[in-house]
MMTF fields as JSON, N, C-alpha, C and O atoms, coordinates in Angstrom:
{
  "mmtfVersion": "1.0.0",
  "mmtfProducer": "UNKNOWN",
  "numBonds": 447,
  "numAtoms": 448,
  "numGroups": 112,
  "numChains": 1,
  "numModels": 1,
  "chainsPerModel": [1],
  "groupsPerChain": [112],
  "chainIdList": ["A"],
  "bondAtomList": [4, 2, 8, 6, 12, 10, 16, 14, 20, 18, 24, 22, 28, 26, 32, 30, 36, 34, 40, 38, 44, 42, 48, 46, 52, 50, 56, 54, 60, 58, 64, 62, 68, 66, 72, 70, 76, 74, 80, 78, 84, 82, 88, 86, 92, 90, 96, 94, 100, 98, 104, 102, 108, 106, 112, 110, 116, 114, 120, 118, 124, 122, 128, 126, 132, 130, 136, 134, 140, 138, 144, 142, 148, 146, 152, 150, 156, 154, 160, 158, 164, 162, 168, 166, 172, 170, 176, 174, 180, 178, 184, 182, 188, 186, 192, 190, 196, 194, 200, 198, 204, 202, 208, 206, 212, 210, 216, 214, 220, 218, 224, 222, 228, 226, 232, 230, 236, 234, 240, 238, 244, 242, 248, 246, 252, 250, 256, 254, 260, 258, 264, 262, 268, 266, 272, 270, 276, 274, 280, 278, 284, 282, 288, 286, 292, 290, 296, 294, 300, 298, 304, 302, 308, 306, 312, 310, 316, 314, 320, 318, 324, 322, 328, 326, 332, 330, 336, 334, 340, 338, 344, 342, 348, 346, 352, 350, 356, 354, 360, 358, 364, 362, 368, 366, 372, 370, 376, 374, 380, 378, 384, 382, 388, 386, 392, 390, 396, 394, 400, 398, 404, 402, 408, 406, 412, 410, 416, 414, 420, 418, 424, 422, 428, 426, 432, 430, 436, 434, 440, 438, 444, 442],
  "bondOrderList": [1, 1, 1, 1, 1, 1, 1, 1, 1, 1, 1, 1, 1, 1, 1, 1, 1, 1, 1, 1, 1, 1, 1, 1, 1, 1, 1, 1, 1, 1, 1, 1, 1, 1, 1, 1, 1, 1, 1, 1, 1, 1, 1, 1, 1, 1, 1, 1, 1, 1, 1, 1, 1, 1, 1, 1, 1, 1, 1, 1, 1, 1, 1, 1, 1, 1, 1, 1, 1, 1, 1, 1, 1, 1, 1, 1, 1, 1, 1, 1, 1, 1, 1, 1, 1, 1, 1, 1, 1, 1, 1, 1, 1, 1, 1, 1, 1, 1, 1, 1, 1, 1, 1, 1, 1, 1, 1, 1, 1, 1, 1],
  "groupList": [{"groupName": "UNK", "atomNameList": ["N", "CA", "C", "O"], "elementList": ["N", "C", "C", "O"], "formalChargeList": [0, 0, 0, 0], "bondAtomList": [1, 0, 2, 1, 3, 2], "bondOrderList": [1, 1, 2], "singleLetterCode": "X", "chemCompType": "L-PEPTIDE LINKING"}],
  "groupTypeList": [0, 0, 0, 0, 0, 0, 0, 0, 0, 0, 0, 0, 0, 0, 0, 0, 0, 0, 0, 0, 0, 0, 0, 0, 0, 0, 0, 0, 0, 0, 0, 0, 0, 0, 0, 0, 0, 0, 0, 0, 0, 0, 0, 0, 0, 0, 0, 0, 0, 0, 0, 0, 0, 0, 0, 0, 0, 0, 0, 0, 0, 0, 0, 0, 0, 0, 0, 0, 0, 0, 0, 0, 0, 0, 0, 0, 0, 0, 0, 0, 0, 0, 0, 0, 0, 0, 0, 0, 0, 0, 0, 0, 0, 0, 0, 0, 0, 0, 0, 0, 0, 0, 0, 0, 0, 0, 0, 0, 0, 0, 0, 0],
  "groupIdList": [1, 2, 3, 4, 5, 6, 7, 8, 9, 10, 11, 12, 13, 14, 15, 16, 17, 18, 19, 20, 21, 22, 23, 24, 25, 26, 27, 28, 29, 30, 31, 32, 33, 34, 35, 36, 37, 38, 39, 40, 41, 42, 43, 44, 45, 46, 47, 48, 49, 50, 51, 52, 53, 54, 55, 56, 57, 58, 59, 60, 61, 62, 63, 64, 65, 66, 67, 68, 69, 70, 71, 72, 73, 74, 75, 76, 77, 78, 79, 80, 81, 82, 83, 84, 85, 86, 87, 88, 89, 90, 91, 92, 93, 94, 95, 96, 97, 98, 99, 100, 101, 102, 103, 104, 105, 106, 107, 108, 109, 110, 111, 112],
  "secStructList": [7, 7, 7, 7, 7, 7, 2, 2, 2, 2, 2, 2, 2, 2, 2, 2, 2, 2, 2, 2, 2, 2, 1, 1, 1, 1, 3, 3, 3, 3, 7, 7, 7, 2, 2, 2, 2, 2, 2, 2, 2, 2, 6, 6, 7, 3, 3, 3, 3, 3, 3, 7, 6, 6, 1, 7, 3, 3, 3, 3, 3, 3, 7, 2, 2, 2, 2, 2, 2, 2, 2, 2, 2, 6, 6, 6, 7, 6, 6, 6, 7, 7, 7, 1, 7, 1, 7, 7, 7, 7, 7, 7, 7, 1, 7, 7, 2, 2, 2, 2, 2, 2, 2, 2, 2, 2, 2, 6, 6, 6, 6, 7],
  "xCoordList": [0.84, 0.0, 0.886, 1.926, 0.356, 1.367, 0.913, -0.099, 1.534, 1.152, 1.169, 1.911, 0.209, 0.332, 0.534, -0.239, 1.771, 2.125, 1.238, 0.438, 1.43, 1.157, 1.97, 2.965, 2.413, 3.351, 4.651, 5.855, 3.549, 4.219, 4.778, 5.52, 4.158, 4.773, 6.015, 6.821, 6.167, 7.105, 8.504, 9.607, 8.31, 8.888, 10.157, 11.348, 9.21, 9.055, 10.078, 10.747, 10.034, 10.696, 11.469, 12.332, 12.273, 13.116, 13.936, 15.072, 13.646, 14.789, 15.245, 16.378, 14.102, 15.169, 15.952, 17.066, 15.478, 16.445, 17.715, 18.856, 17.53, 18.947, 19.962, 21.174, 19.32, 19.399, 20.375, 21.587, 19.367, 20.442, 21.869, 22.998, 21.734, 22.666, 24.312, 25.537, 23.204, 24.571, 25.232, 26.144, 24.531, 24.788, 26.053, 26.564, 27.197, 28.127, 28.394, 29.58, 27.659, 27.921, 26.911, 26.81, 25.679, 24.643, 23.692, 23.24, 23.336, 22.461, 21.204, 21.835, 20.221, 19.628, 18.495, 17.653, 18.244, 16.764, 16.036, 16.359, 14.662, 13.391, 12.141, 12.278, 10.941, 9.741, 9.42, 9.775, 8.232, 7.973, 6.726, 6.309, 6.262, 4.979, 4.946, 5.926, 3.88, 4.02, 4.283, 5.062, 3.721, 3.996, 5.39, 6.148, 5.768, 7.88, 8.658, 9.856, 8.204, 8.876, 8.656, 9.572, 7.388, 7.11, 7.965, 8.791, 7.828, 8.337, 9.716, 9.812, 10.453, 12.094, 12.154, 13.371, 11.961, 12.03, 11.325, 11.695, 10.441, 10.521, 11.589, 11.834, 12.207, 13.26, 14.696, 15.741, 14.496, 15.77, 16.465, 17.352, 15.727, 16.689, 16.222, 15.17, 17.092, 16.654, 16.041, 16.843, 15.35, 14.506, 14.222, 13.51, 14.913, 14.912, 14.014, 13.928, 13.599, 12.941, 14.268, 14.811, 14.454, 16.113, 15.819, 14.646, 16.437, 16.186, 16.952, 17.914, 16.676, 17.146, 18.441, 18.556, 19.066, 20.28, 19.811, 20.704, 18.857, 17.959, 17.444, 17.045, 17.466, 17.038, 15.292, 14.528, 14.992, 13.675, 13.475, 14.299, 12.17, 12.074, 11.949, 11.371, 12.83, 12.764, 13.19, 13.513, 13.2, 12.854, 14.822, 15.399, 15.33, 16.737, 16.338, 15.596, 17.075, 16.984, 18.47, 19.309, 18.803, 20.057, 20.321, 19.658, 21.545, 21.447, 22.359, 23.257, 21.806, 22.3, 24.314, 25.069, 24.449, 26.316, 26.163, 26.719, 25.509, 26.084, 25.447, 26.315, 24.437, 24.016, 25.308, 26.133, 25.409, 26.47, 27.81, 28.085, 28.321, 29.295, 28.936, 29.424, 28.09, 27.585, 27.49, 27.614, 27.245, 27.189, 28.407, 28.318, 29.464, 30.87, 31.733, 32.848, 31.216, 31.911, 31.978, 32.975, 30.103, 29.556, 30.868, 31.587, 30.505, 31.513, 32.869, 33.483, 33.071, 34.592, 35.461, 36.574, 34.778, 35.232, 33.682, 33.168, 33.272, 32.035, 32.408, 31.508, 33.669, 33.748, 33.586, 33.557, 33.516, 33.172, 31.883, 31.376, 31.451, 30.28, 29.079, 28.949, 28.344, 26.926, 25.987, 26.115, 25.155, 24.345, 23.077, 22.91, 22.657, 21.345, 19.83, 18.699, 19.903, 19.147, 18.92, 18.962, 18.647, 18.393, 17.563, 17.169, 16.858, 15.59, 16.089, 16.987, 15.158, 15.045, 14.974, 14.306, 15.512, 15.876, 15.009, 15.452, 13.891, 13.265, 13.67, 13.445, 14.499, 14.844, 14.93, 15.019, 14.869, 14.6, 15.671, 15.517, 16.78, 17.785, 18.133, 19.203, 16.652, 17.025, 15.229, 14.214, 15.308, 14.282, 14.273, 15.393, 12.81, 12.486, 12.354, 11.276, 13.449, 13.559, 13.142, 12.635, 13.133, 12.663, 10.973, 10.331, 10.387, 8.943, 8.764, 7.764, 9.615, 8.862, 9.463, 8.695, 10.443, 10.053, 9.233, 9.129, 8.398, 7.624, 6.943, 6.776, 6.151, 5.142, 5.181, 4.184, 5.702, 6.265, 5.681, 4.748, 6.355, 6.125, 4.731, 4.192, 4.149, 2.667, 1.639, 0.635, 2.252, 1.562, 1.458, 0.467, 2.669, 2.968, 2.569, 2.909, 1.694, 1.06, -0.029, -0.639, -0.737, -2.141, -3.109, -4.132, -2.615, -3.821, -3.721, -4.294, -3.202, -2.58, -3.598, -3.61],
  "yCoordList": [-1.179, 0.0, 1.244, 1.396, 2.02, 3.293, 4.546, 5.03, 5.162, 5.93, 7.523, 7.773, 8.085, 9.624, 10.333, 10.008, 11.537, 12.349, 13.649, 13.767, 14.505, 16.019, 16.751, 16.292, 17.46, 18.447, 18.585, 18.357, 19.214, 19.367, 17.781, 17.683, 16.767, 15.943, 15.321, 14.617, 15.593, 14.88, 15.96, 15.5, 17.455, 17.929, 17.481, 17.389, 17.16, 16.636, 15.055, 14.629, 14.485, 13.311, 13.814, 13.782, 14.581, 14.837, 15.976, 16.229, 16.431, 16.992, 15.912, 15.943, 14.875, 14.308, 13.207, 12.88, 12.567, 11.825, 12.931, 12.474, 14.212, 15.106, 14.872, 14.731, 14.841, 14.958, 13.619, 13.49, 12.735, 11.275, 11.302, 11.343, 11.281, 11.303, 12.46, 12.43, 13.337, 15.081, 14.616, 15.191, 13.535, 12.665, 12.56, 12.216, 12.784, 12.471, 10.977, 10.791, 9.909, 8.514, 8.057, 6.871, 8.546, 8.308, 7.603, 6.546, 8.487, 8.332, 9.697, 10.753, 9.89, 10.87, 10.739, 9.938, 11.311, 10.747, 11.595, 12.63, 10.707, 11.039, 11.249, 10.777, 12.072, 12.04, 10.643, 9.901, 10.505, 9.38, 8.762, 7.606, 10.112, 10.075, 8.667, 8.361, 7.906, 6.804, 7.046, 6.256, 8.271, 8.621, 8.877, 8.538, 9.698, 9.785, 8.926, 9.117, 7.53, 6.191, 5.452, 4.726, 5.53, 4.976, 5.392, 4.66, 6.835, 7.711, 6.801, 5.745, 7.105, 6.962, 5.399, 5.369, 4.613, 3.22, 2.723, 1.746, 3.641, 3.776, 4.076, 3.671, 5.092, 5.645, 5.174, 5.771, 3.489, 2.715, 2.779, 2.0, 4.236, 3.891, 2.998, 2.665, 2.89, 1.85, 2.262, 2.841, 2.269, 3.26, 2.266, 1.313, 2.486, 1.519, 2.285, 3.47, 1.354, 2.575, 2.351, 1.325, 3.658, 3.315, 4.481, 4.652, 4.951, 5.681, 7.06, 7.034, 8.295, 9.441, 9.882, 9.407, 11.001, 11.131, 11.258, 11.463, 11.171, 11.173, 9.758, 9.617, 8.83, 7.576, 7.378, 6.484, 8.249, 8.271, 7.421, 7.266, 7.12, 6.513, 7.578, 8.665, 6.776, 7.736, 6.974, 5.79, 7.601, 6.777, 7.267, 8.335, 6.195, 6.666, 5.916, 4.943, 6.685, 6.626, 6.419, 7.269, 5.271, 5.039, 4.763, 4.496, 5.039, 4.412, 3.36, 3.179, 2.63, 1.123, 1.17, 0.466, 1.722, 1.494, 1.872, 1.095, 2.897, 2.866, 1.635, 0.877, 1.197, -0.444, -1.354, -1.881, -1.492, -2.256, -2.253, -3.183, -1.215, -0.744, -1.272, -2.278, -0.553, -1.072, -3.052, -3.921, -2.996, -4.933, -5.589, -6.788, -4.979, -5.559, -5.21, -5.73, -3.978, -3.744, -4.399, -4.675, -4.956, -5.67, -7.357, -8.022, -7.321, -9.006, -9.513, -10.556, -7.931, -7.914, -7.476, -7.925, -6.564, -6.198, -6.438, -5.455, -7.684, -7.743, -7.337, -7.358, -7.051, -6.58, -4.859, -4.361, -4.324, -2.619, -2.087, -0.99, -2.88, -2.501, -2.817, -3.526, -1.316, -1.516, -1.958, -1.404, -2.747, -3.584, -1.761, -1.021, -1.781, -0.787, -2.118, -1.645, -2.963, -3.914, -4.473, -5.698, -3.607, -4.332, -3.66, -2.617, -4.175, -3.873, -2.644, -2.22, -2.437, -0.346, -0.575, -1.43, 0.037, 0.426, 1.62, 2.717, 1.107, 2.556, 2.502, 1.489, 3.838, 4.049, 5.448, 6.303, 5.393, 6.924, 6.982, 6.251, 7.674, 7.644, 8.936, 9.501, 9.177, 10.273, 11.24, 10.85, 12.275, 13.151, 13.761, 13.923, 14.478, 14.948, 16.103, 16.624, 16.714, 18.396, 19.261, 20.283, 19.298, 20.022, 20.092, 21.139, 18.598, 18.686, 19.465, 20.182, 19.449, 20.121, 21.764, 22.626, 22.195, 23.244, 23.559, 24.778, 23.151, 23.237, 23.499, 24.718, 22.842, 22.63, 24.011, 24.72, 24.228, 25.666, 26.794, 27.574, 26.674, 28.085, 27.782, 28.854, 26.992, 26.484, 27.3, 27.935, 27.088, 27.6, 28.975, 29.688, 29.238, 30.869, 31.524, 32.706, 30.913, 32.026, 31.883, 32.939, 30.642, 30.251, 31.701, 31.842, 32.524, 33.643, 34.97, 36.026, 34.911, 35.843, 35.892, 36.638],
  "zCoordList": [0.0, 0.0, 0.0, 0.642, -0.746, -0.517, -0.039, -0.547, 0.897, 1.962, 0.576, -0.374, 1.044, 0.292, 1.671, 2.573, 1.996, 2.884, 2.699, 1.771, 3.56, 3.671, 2.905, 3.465, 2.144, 1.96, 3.137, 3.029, 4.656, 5.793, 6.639, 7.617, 5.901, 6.542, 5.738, 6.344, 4.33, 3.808, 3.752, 3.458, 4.071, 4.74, 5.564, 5.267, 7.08, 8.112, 7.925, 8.866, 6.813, 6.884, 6.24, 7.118, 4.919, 4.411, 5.365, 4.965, 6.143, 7.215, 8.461, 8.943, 8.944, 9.748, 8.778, 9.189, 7.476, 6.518, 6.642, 6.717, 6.659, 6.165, 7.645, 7.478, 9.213, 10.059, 10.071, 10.248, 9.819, 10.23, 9.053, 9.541, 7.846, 6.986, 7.363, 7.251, 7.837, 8.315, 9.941, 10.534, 10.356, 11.762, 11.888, 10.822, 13.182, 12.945, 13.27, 13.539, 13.318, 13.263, 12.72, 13.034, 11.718, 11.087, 11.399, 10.96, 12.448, 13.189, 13.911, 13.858, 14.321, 14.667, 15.546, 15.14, 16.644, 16.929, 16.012, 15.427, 16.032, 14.928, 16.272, 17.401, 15.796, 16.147, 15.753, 14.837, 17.273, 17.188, 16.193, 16.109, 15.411, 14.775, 13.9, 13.221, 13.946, 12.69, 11.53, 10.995, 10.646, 9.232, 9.179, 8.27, 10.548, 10.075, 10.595, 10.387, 11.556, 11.21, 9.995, 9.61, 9.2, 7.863, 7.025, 6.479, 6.805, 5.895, 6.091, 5.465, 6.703, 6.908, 7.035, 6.855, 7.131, 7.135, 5.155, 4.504, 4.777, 3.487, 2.44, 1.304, 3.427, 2.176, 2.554, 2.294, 3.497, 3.111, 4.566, 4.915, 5.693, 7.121, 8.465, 9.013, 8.577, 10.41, 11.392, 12.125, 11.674, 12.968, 13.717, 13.398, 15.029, 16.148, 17.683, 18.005, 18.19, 19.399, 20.617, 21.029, 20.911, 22.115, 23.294, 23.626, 23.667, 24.646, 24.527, 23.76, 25.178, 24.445, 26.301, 27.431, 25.496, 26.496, 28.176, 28.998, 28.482, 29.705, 30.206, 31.362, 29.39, 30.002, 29.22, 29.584, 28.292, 28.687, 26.744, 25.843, 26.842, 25.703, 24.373, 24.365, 23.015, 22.227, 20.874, 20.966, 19.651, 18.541, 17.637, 17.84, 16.798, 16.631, 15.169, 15.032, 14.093, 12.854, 12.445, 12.744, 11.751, 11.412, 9.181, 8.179, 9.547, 7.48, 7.738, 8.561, 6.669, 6.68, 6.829, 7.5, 6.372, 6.654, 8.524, 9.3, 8.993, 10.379, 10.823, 11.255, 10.882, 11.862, 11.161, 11.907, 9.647, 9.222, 10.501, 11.259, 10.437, 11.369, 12.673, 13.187, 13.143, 14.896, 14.955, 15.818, 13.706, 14.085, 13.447, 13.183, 13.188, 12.841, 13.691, 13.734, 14.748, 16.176, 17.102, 17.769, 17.341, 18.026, 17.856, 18.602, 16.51, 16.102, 16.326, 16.55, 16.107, 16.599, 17.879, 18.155, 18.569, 19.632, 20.956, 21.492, 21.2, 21.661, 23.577, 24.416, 23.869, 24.989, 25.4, 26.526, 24.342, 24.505, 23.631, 23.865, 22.704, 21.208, 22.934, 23.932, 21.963, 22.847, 21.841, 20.75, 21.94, 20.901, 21.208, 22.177, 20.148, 19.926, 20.102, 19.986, 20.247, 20.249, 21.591, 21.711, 22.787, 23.732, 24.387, 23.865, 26.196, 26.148, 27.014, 27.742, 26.559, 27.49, 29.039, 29.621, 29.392, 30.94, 32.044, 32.383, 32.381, 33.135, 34.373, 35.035, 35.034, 36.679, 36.613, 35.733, 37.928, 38.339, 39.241, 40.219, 39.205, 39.882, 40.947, 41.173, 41.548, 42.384, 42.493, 41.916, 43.222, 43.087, 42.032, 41.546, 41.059, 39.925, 40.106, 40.391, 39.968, 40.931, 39.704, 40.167, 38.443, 37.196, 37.557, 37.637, 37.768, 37.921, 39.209, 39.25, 40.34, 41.425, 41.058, 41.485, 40.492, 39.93, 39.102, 39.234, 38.112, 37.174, 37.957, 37.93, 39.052, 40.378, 40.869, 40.732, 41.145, 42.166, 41.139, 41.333, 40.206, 39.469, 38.85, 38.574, 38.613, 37.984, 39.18, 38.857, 40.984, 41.727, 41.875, 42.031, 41.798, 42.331, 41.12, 41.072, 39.735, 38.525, 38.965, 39.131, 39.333, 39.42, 39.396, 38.726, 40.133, 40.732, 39.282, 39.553, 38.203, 37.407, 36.66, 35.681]
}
């Protein structure tokens, strides 16, 4: 079946395609929208779901030479290669001091 895009959505996939390719290990996170994992898994890249520099869940768009690479690292040096293929990790490693600021200042507008 073939998907017809938005204007704004094919956009939308031809800047993060530019994003992963301009990658300096060719790679990028992507929105998690379904049309711009389609889109980009259409036009030939890897889109894996991994986790973003926070721990938190998030979507990573690769081109076939970098997974090539990541799994001949993996083969060859399997004591330092981090596999992109494993299961996600949720912890909370402490108090969520951003949300209880968010909290704070959410209160102290309330009356505005």
């Amino acid at each position: 079946m073939t998907t017809i895009y938005t204007p704004e959505q094919s956009a939308a996939i031809l800047r993060a395609a530019q994003d992963v390719m301009m990658g300096n290990n060719g790679w990028a996170f992507v929105s998690g929208e379904r049309w711009m994992l389609e889109g980009l898994q259409a036009a030939g890249f890897i889109v894996l779901r991994s986790t973003n520099w926070h721990g938190h869940p998030a979507w990573k768009a690769y081109t076939r030479a970098a997974q090539d690479a990541l799994r001949a690292d993996a083969a060859e040096h399997p004591w330092h290669a981090e596999t992109t293929y494993k299961p996600m990790r949720h912890r909370t490693e402490g108090p969520d001091y951003e949300a209880a600021i968010l909290a704070r200042q959410e209160r102290e507008t309330m009356d505005y």
